[in-house]
Biotite code that builds the C-alpha atoms (Angstrom):
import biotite.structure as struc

atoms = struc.array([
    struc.Atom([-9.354, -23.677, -12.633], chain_id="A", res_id=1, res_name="UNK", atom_name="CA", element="C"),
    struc.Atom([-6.548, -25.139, -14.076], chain_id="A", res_id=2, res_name="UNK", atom_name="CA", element="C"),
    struc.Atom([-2.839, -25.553, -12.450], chain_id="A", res_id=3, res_name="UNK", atom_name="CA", element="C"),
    struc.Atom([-1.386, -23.400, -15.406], chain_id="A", res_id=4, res_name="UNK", atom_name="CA", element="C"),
    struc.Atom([-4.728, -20.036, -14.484], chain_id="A", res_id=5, res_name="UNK", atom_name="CA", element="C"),
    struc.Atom([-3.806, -20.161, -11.389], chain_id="A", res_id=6, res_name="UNK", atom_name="CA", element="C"),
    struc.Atom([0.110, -19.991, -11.502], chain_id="A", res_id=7, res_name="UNK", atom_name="CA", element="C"),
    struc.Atom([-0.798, -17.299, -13.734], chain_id="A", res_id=8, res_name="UNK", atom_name="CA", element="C"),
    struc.Atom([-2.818, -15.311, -11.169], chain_id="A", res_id=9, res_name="UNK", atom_name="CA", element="C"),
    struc.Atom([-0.170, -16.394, -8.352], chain_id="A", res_id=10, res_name="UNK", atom_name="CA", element="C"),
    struc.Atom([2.323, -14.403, -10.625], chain_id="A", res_id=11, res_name="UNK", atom_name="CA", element="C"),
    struc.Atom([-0.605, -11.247, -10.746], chain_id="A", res_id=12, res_name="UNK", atom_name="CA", element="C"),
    struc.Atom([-0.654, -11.190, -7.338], chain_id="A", res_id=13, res_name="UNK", atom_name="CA", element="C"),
    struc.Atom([3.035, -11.304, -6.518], chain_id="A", res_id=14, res_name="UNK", atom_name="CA", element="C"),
    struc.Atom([3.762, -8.775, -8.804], chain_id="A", res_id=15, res_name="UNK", atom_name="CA", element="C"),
    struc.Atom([0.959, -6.378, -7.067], chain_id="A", res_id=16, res_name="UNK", atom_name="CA", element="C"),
    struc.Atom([2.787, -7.539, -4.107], chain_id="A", res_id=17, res_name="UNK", atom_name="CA", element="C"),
    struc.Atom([6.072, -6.035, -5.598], chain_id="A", res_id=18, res_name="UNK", atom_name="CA", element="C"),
    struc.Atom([4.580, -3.281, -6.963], chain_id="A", res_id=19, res_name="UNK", atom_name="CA", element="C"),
    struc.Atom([2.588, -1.880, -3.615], chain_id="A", res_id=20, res_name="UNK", atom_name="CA", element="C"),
    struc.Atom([5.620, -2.770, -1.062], chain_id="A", res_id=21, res_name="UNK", atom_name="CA", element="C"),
    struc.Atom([8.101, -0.566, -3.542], chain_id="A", res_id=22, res_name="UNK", atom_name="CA", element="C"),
    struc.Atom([5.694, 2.266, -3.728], chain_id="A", res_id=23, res_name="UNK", atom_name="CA", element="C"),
    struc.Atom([5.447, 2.189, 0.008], chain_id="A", res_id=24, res_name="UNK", atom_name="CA", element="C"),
    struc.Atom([8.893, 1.367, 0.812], chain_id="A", res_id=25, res_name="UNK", atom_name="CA", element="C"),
    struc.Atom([9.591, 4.259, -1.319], chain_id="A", res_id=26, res_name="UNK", atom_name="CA", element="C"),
    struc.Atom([7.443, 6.895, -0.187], chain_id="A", res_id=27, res_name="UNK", atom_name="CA", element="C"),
    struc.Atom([8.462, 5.401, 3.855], chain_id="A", res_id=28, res_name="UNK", atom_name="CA", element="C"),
    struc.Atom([11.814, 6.361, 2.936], chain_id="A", res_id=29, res_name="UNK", atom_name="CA", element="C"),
    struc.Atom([11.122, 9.819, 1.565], chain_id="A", res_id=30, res_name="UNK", atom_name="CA", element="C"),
    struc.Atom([9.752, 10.393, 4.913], chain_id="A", res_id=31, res_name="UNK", atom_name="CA", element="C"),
    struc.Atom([11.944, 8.864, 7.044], chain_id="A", res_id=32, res_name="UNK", atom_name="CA", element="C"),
    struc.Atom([15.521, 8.203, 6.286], chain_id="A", res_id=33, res_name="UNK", atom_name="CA", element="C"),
    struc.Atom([17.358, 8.359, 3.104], chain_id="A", res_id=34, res_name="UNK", atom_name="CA", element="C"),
    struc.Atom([18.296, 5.014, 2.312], chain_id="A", res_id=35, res_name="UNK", atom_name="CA", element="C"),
    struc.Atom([17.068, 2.671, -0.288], chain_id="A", res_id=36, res_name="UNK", atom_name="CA", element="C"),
    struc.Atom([16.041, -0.984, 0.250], chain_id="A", res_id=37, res_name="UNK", atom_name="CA", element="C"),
    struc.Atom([19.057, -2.803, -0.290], chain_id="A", res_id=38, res_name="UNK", atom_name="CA", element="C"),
    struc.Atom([20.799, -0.456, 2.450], chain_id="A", res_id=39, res_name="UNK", atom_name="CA", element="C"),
    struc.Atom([17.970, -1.849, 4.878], chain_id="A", res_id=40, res_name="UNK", atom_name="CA", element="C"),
    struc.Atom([18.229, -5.401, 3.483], chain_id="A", res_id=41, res_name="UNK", atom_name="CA", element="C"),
    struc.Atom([22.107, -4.994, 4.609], chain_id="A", res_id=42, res_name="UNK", atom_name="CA", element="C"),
    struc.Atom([21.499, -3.369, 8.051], chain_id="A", res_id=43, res_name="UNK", atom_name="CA", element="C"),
    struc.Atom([18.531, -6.595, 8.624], chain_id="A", res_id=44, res_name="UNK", atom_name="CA", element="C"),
    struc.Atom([21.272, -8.794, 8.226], chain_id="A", res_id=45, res_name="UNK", atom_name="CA", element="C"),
    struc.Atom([23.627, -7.646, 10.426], chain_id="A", res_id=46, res_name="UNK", atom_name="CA", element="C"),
    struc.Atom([21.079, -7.220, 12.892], chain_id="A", res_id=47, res_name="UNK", atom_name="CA", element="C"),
    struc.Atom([20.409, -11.011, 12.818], chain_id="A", res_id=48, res_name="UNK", atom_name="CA", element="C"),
    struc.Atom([23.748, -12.192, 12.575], chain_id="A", res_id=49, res_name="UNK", atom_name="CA", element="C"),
    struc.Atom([26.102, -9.638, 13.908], chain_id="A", res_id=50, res_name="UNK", atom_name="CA", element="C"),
    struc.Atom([29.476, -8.188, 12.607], chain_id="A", res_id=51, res_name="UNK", atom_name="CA", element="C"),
    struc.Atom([30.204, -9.431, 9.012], chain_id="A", res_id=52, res_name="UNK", atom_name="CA", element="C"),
    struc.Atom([32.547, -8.682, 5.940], chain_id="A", res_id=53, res_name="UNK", atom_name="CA", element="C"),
    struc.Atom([31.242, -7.101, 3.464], chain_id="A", res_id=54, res_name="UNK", atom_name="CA", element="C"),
    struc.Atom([31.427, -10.205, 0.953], chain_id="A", res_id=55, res_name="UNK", atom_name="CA", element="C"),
    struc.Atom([29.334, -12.090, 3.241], chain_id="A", res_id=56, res_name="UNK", atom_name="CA", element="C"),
    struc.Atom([26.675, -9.529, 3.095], chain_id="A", res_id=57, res_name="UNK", atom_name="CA", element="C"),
    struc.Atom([26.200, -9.488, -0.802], chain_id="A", res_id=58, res_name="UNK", atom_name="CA", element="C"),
    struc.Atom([26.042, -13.097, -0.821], chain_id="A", res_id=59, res_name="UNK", atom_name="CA", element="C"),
    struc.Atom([23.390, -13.238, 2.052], chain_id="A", res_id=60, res_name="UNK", atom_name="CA", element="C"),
    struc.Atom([21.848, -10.503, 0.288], chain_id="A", res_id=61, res_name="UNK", atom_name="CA", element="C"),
    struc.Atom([22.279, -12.072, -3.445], chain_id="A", res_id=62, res_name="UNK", atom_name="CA", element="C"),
    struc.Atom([24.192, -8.499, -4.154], chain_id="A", res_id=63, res_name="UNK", atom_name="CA", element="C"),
    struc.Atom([26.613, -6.916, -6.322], chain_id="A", res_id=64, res_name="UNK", atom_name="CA", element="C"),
    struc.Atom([29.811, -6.451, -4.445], chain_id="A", res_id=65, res_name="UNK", atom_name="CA", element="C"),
    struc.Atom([29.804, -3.071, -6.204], chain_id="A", res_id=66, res_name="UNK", atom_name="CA", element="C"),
    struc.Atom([26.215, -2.212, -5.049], chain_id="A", res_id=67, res_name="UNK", atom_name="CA", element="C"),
    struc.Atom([27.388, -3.649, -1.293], chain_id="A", res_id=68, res_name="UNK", atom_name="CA", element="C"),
    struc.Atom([29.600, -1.316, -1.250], chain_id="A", res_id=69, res_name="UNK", atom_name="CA", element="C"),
    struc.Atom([27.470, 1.975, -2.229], chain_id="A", res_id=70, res_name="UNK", atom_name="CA", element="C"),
    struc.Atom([25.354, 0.893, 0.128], chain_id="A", res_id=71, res_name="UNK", atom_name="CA", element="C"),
    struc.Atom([27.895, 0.374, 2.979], chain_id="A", res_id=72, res_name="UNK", atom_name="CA", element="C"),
    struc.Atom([29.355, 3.896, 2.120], chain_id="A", res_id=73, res_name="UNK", atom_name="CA", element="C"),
    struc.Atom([25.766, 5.175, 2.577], chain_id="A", res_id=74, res_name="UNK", atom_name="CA", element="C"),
    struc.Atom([25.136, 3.709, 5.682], chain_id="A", res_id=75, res_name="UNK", atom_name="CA", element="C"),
    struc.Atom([28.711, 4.642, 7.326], chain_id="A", res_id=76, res_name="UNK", atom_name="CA", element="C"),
    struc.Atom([27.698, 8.589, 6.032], chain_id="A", res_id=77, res_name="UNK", atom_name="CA", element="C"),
    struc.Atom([24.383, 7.789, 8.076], chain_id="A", res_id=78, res_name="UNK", atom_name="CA", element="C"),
    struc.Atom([26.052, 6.578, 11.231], chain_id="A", res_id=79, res_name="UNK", atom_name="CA", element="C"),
    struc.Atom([24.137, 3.682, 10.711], chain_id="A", res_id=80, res_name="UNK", atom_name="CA", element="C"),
    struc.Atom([27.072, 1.448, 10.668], chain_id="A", res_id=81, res_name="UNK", atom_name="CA", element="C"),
    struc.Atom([30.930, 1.030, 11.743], chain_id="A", res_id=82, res_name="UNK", atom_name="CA", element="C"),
    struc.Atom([33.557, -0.848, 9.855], chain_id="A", res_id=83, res_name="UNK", atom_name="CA", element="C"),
    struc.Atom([36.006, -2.605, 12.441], chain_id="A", res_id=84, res_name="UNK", atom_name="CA", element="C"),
    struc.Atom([38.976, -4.646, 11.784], chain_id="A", res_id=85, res_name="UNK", atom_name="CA", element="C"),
    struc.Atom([38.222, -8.141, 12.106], chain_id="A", res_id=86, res_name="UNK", atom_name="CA", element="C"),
    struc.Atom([39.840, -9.914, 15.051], chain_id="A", res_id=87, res_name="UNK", atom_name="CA", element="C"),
    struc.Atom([40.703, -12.912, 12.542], chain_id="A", res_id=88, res_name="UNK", atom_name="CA", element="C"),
    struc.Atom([41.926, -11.190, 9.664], chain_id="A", res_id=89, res_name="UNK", atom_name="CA", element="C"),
    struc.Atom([43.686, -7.970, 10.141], chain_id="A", res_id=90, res_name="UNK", atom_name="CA", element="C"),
    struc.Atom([43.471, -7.028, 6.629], chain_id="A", res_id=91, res_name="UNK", atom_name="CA", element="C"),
    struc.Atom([39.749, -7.441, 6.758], chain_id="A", res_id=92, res_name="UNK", atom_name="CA", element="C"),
    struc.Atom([37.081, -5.107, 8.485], chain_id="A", res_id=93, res_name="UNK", atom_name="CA", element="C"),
    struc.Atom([33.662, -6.243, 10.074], chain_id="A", res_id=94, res_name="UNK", atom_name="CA", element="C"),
    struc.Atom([30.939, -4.243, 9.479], chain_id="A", res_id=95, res_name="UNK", atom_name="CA", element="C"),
    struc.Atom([28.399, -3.603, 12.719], chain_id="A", res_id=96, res_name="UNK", atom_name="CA", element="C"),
    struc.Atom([25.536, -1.362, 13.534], chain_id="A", res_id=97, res_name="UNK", atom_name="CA", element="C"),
    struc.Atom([26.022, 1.396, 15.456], chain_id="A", res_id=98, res_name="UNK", atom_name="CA", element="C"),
    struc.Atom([23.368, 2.428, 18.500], chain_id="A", res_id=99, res_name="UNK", atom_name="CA", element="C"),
    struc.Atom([21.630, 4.846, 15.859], chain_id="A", res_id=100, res_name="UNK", atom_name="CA", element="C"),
    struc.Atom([21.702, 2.137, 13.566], chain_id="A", res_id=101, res_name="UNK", atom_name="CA", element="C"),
    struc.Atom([19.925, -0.041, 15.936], chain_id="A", res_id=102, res_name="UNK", atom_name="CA", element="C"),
    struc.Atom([17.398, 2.200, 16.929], chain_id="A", res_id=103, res_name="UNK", atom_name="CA", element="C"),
    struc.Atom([16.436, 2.684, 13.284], chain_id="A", res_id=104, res_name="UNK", atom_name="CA", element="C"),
    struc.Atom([15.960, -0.453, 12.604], chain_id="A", res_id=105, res_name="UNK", atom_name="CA", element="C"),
    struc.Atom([13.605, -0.552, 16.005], chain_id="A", res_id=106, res_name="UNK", atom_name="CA", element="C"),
    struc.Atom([11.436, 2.341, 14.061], chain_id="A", res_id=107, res_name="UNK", atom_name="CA", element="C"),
    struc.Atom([11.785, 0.624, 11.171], chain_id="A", res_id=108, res_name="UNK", atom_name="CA", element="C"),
    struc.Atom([10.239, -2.710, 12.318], chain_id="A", res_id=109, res_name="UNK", atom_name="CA", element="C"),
    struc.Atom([7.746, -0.936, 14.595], chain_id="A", res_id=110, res_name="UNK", atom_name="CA", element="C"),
    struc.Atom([6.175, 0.618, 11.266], chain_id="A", res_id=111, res_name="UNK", atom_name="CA", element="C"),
    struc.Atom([6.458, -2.112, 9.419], chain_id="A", res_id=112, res_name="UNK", atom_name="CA", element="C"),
    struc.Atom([4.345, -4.472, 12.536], chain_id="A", res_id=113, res_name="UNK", atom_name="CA", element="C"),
    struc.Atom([1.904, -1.436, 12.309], chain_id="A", res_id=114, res_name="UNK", atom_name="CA", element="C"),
    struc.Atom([1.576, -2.189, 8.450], chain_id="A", res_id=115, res_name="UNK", atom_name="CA", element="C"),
    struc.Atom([1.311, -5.630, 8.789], chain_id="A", res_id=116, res_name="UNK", atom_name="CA", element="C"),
    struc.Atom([-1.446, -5.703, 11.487], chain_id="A", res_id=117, res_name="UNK", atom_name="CA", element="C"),
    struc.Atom([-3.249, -3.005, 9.008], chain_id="A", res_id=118, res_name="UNK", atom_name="CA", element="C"),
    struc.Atom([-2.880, -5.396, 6.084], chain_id="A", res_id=119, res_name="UNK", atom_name="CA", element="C"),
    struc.Atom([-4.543, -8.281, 8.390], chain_id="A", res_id=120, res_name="UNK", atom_name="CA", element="C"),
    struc.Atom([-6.851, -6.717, 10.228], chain_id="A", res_id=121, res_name="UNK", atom_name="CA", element="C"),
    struc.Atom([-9.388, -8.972, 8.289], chain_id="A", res_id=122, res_name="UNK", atom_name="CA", element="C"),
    struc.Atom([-8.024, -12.251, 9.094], chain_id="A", res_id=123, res_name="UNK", atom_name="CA", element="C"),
    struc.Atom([-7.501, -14.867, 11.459], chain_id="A", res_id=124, res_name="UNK", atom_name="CA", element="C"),
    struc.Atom([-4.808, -15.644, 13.447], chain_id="A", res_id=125, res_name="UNK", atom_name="CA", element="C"),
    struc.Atom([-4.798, -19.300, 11.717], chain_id="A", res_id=126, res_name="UNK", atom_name="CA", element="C"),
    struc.Atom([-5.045, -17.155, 7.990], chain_id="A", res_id=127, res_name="UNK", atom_name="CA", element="C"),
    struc.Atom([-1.862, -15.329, 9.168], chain_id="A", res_id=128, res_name="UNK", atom_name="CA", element="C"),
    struc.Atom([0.382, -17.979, 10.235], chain_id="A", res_id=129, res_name="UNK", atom_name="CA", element="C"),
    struc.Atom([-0.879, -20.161, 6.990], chain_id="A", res_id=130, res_name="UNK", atom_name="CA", element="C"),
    struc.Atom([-0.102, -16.951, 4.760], chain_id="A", res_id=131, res_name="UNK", atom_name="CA", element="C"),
    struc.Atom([3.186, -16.514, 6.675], chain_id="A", res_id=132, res_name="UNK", atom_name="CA", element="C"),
    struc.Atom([4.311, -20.295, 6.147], chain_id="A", res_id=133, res_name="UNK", atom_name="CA", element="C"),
    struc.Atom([3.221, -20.547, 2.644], chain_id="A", res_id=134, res_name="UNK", atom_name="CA", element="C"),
    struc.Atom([5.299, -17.247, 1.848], chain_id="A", res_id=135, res_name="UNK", atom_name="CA", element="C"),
    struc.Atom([8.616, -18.835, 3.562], chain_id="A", res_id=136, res_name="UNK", atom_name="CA", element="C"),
    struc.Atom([8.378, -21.707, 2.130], chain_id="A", res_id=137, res_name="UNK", atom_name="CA", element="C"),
    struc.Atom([7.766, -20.148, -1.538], chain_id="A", res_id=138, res_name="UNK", atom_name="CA", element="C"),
    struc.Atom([10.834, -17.473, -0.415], chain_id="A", res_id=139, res_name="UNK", atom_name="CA", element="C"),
    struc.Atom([12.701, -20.788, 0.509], chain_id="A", res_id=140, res_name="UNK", atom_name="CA", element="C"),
    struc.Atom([12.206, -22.325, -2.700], chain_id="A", res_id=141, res_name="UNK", atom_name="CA", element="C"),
    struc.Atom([12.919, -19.456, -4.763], chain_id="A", res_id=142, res_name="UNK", atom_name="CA", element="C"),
    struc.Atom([16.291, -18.843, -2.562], chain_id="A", res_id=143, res_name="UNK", atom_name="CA", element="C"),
    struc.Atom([17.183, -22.467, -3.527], chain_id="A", res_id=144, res_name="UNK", atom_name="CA", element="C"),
    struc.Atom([16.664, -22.377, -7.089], chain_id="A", res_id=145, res_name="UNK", atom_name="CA", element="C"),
    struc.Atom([19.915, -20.998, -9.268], chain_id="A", res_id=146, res_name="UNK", atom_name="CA", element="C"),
    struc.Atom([17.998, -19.620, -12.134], chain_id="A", res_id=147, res_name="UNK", atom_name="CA", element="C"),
    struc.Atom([20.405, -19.486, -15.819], chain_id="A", res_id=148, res_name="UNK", atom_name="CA", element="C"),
    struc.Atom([19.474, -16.361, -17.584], chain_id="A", res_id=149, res_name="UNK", atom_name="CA", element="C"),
    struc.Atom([19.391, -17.778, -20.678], chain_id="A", res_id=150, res_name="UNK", atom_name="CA", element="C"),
    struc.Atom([16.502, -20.072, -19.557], chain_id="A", res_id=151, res_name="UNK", atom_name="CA", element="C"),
    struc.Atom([13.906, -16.784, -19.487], chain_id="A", res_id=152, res_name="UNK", atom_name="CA", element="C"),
    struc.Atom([15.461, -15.252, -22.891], chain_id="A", res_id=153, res_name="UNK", atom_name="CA", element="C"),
    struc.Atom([12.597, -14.317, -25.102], chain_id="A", res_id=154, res_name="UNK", atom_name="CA", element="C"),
    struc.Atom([12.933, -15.555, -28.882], chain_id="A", res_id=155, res_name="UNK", atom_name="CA", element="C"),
    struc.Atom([13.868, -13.209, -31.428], chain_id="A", res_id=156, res_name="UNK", atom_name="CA", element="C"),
    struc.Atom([14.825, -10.405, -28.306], chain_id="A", res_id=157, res_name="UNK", atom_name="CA", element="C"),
    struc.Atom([18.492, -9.540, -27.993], chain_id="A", res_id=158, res_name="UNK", atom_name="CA", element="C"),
    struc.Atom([20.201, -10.024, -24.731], chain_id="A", res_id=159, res_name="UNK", atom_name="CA", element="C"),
])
């Protein structure tokens, strides 16, 4: 098989990837909270790093400041999180988790471990790890690489 077949059934597989893990993120939060992806991407990242402005979370999360902020208003109507002035900046507020954010999030990652250990049930602990380092380091690269629009414009399509 040829580098090009297989990039091409790397990119099949990723987008079944996609496709599953936004059918079942979707139909998880039907059941279970109210709150989109990008809300949960937001909450994640406070969890890891603690109180942050609200700038700093669309750039971790690669966001609209516009969409950062429907989702912040979302998750403040959910009691999920708490906007606090920042010690640093008066002008600016911090955003943090509250304790029913946090215990969420607990859920949240409990189901998702369940999902995963379904999902690998068939493999090894050495298949897992080597699936898990291959992923970062292909999330890695595609974090680092600052992709121009213009470079994936079809010919003849408008834009």
């Amino acid at each position: 098989m040829t580098r090009h077949a297989s990039e091409l059934d790397l990119r099949d597989e990723i987008e079944r990837i996609v496709h599953r893990t936004t059918a079942i993120g979707s139909l998880v939060e039907q059941y279970t909270h109210p709150l989109d992806t990008p809300a949960w991407v937001l909450l994640r990242q406070l969890e890891r790093v603690g109180p942050q402005r609200a700038s700093d979370l669309a750039e971790h999360g690669r966001m609209s400041r516009p969409s950062v902020s429907r989702c912040i208003t979302a998750l403040e109507q959910a009691g999920l999180v708490v906007a606090r002035p920042d010690p640093d900046d008066g002008r600016a507020a911090l955003l943090d988790l509250t304790a029913e954010g946090q215990r969420r999030l607990r859920h949240m990652s409990e189901v998702g471990h369940q999902r995963i250990s379904e999902l690998t049930a068939d493999f090894t602990a050495d298949e897992v790890r080597t699936l898990a380092t291959l992923l970062a380091r292909f999330n890695d690269k595609a974090d680092s690489v600052a992709v121009a629009p213009a470079r994936y414009r079809l010919e003849g399509v408008p834009s």
